[in-house]
C-alpha positions as CSV (number, residue, x, y, z in Angstrom):
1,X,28.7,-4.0,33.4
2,X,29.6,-5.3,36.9
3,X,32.6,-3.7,36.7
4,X,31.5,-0.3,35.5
5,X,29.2,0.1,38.6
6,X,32.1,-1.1,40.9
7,X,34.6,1.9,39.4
8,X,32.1,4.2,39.4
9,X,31.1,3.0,42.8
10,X,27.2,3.4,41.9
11,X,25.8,0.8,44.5
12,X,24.8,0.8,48.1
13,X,24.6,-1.4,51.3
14,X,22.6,-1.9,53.8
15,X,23.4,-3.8,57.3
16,X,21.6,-5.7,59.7
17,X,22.6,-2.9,61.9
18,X,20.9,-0.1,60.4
19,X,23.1,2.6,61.8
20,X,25.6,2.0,59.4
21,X,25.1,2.4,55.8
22,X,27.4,2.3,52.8
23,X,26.9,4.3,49.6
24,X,28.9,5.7,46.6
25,X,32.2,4.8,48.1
26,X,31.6,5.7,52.0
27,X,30.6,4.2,54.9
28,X,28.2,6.1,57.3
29,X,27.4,5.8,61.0
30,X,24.5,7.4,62.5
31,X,24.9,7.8,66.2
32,X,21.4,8.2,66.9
33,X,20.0,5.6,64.6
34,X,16.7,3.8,65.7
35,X,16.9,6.6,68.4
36,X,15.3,8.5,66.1
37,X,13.0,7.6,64.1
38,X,10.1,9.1,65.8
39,X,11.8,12.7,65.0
40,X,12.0,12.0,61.1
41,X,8.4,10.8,61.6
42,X,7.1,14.0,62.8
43,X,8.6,16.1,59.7
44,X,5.7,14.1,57.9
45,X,2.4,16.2,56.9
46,X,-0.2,14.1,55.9
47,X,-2.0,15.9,52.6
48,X,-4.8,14.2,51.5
49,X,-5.7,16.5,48.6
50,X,-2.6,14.1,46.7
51,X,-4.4,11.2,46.9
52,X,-6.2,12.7,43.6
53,X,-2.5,13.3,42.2
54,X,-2.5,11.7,38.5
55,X,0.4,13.2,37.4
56,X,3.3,16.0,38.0
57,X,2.3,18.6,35.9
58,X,-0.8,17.2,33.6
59,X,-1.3,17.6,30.5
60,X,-0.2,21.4,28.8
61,X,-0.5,22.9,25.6
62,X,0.0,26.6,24.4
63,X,-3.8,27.5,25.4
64,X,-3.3,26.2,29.3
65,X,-3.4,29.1,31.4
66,X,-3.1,26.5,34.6
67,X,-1.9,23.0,35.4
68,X,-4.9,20.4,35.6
69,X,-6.1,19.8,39.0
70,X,-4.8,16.4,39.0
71,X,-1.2,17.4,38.7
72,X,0.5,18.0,41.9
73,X,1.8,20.9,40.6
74,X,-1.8,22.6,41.1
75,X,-2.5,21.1,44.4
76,X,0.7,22.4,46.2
77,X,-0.3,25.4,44.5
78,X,-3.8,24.9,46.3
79,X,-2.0,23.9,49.7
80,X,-0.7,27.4,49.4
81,X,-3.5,29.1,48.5
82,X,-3.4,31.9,50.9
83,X,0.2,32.6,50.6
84,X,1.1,36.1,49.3
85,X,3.4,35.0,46.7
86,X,3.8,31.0,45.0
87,X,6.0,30.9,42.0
88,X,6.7,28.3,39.8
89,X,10.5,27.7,39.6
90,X,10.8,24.8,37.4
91,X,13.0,24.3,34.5
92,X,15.9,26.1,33.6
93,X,18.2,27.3,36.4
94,X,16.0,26.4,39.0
95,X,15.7,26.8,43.2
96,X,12.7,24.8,43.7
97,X,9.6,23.5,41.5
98,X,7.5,26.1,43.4
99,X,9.1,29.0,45.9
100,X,6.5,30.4,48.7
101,X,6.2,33.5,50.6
102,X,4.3,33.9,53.7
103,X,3.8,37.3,55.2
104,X,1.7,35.3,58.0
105,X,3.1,32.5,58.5
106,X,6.5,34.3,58.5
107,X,8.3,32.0,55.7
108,X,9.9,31.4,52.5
109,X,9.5,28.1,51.2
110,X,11.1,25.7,48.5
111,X,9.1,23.0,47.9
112,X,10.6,20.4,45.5
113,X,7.7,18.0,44.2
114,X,7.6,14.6,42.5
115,X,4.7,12.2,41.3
116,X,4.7,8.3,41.4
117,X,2.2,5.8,42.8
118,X,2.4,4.9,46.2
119,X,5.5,2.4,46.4
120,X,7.9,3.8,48.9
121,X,10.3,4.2,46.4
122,X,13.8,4.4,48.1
123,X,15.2,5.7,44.0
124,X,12.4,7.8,43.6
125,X,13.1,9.9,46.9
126,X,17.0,9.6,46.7
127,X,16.2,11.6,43.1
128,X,13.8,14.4,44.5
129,X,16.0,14.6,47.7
130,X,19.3,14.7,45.9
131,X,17.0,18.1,44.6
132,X,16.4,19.6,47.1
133,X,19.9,19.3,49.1
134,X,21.8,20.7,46.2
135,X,19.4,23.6,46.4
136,X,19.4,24.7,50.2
137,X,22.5,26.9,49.6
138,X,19.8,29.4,47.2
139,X,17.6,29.2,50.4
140,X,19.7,32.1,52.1
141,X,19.5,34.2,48.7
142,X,20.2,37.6,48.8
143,X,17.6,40.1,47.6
144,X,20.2,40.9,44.8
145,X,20.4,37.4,43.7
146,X,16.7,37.1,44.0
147,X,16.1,40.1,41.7
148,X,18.3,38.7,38.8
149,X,15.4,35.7,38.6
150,X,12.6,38.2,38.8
151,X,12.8,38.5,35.2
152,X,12.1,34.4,35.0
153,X,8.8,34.5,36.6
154,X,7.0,37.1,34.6
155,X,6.8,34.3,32.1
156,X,4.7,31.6,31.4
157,X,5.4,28.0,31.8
158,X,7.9,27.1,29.0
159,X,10.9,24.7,28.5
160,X,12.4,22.4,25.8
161,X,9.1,19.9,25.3
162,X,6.9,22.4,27.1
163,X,4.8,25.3,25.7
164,X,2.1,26.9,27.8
165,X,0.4,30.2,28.7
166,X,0.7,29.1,32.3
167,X,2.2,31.9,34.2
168,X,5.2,31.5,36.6
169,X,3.8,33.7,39.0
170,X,1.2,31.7,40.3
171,X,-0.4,33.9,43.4
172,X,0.7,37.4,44.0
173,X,1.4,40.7,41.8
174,X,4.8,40.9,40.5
175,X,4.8,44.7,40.8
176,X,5.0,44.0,44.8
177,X,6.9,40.8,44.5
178,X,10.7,42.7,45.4
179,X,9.2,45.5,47.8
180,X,7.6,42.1,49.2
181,X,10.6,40.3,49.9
182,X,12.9,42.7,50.9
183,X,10.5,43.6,54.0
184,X,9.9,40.0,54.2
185,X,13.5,39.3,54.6
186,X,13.8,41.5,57.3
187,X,11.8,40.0,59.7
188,X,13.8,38.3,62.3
189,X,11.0,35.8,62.9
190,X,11.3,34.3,59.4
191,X,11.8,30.8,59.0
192,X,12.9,29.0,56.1
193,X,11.4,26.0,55.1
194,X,12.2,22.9,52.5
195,X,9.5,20.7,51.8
196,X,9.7,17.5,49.7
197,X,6.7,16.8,48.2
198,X,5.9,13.2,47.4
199,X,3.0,11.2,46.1
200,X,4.9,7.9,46.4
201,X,5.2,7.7,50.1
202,X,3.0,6.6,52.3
203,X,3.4,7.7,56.1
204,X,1.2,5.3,57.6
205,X,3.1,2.2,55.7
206,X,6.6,4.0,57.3
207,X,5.2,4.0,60.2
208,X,4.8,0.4,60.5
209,X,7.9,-0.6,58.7
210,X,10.2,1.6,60.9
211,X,8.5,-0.1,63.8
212,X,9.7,-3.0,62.9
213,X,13.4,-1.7,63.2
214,X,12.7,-0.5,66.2
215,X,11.5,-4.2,67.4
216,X,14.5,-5.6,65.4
217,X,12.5,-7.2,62.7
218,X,13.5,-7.7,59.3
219,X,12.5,-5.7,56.5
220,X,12.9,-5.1,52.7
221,X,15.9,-3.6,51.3
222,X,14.6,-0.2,50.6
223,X,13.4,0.7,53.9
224,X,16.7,1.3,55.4
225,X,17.5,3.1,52.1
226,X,14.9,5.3,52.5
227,X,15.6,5.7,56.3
228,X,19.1,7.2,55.5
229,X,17.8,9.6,52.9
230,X,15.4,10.8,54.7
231,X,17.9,11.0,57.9
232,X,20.4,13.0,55.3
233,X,17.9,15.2,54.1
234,X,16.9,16.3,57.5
235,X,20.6,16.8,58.8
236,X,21.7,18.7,55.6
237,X,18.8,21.0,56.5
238,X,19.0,21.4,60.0
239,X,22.8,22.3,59.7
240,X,21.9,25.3,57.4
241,X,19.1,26.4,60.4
242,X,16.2,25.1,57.9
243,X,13.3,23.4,58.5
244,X,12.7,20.3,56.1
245,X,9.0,18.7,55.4
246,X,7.8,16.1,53.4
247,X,4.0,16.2,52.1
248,X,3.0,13.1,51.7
249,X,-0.3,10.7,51.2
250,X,-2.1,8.8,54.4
C-alpha cells in the first residue's frame, strides 16, 4: 500500500516554513507567503443563512419541484434571489453546481458548492477546489458554447440516482435567457466571479489559526494544507482576470 501511494505520488508535505509546500510530486514556493494572508482572508463572505445547511441537495423525489430549504443548494439559490438568471448546473457535463447572471451587479457567476460540518477540512476543500479550477476555462464561454447547454437547463433536476421535477432554471425565463446573455456579455464592466461555497469552514477559526503563523506558532497539519489551496485557488483565478470567493459560515 505504501508503495502504491509513493508511485502514484498521492501524498503531501508540509514544512515548518510554510512558504514551501510539497504535493503530488512538486515542490512549491510562495514568495509572498505569511505576507499574505490577510488578502486570502478578505475573499471570505461570511453567510449566515448556511449555518441551517443540513445537507447538499436534501432530500428529492419525482414530486419535488424545489430543493428543501436546508440544502445549500436552496440557500445559494436564496443568496441570489434577486439575480436575473440562477441555473442549476450540476451533473452531467457541468460548469458549476449553480451559474448566475447579474444585470445589476454586472456579473456572471460560477459558484461551486459543497456540504460538511464545520471541520476545516483541508480534503474536503482540495475536492470542491480541484472543481472549481478545472472549470474557470468555461468562465470566458462564448455565447455559442453557451447556447449548446441551453437545451440542459430547460430540464428538471435529473441524474443517475436522481429523479426530480426540480427545474434547472431556477430564477429567470428561459425565453430571454440567450437575448440576456448576449447583451450581458457585452458590457465591458462585467466581472466574472468564482465562488466556493463551503459549509465546513469556519472563517472566524481561520482567522485565529493563520494568526498563529503569522506569530510563528505551531499548528495542526491541515492548516497549512488548507492555506495552499486556498492560495492556489486564488492565483489560478486571478491569472484568468477572475474574481474568486468563498461563502462560508461565522
Amino acid at each position: 500500500f505504501q508503495q502504491i501511494i509513493v508511485k502514484k505520488k498521492a501524498f503531501s508535505i508540509c514544512f515548518d516554513d510554510y512558504s514551501y509546500m510539497y504535493s503530488r510530486g512538486r515542490g512549491y514556493q510562495d514568495t509572498s507567503g505569511i505576507n499574505q494572508i490577510d488578502s486570502l482572508l478578505e475573499i471570505f463572505k461570511v453567510k449566515d443563512e448556511l449555518d441551517k445547511a443540513t445537507s447538499e441537495k436534501g432530500n428529492l423525489d419525482s414530486s419535488s419541484t424545489e430543493f428543501e430549504d436546508s440544502s445549500v443548494f436552496k440557500i445559494v439559490e436564496n443568496i441570489h434571489s434577486t439575480a436575473d438568471f440562477v441555473l442549476c448546473d450540476d451533473l452531467g457535463t457541468e460548469w458549476a453546481d449553480h451559474i448566475v447572471f447579474d444585470e445589476q451587479d454586472k456579473s456572471v457567476i460560477f459558484i461551486h458548492s459543497k456540504h460538511k460540518k464545520v471541520a476545516n477540512s483541508a480534503s474536503d476543500l482540495h475536492d470542491v477546489v480541484g472543481q472549481a479550477i478545472k472549470n474557470l476555462g468555461y468562465m470566458w464561454f462564448t455565447n455559442t458554447l453557451f447556447e449548446k447547454k441551453k437545451d440542459k437547463f430547460s430540464k428538471t433536476y435529473n441524474g443517475t440516482n436522481v429523479e426530480s421535477s426540480v427545474p434547472r432554471c431556477r430564477i429567470g425565463d428561459l425565453n430571454h435567457l440567450m437575448p440576456f446573455v448576449i447583451n450581458l456579455q457585452k458590457d465591458p464592466h462585467l466581472i466574472r466571479k468564482c465562488v466556493i461555497c463551503c459549509t465546513f469552514l469556519s472563517k472566524s477559526k481561520l482567522e485565529k489559526e493563520f494568526q498563529k503563523i503569522k506569530d510563528g506558532e505551531k499548528v495542526a497539519a491541515q492548516i497549512p494544507q488548507i492555506f495552499w489551496i486556498i492560495s492556489s485557488f486564488v492565483h489560478a483565478a486571478k491569472e484568468m482576470n477572475i474574481v474568486p470567493e468563498i461563502y462560508c459560515v461565522a
